[in-house]
C-alpha positions in Angstrom: -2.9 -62.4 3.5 -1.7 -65.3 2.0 0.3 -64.2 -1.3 1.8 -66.5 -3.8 4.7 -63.7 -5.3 5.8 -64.3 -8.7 9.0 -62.8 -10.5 8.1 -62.9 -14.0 9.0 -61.2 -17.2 6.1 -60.3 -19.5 8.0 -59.6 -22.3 6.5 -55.9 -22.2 7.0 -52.6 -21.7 6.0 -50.4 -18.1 6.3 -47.2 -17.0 8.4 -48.5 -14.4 11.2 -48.7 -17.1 11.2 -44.7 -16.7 11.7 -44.8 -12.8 14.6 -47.4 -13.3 16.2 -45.1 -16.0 16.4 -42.7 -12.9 18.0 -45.3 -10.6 14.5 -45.2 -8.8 13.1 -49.1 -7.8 9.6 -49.9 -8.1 6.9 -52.7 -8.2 4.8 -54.2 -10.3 1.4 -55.5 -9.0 -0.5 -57.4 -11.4 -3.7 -57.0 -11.8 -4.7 -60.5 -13.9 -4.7 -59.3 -17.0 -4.2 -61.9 -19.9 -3.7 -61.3 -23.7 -3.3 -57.6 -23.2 -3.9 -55.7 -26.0 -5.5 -57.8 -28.2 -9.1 -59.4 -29.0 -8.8 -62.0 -26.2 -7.8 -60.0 -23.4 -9.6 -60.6 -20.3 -8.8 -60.8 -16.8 -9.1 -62.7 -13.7 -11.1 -60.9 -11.1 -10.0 -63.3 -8.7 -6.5 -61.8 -9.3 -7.7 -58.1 -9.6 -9.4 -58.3 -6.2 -6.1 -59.7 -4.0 -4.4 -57.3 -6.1 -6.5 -54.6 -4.7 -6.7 -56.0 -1.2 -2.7 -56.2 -1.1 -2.3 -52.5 -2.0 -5.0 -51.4 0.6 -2.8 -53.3 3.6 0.5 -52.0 2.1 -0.9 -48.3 1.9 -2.2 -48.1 5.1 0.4 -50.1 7.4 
């Protein structure tokens, strides 16, 4: 799977934040969403489909 990995800060809050708080790391997969939370949000499927396809090899390897 070819994977082009990102570290980026949305500039928004995650649940993750709680698992940090508890010295616990996680990860973030995006799923392509854009203008969350507002009129415009949408989402690229393309995005949403290697999103799923990464956490199906990583689950069952």
């Amino acid at each position: 799977m070819d994977l082009n990995i990102n570290l980026t800060s949305t500039g928004g809050g995650s649940d993750a934040n709680i698992y940090s708080s508890h010295g616990i790391d996680s990860l973030i997969v995006s799923t392509g969403m854009d203008k969350a939370h507002t009129l415009e949000e949408c989402i690229d499927t393309d995005i949403m489909e290697n999103s799923c396809e990464f956490l199906i090899k990583y689950l069952t390897n």
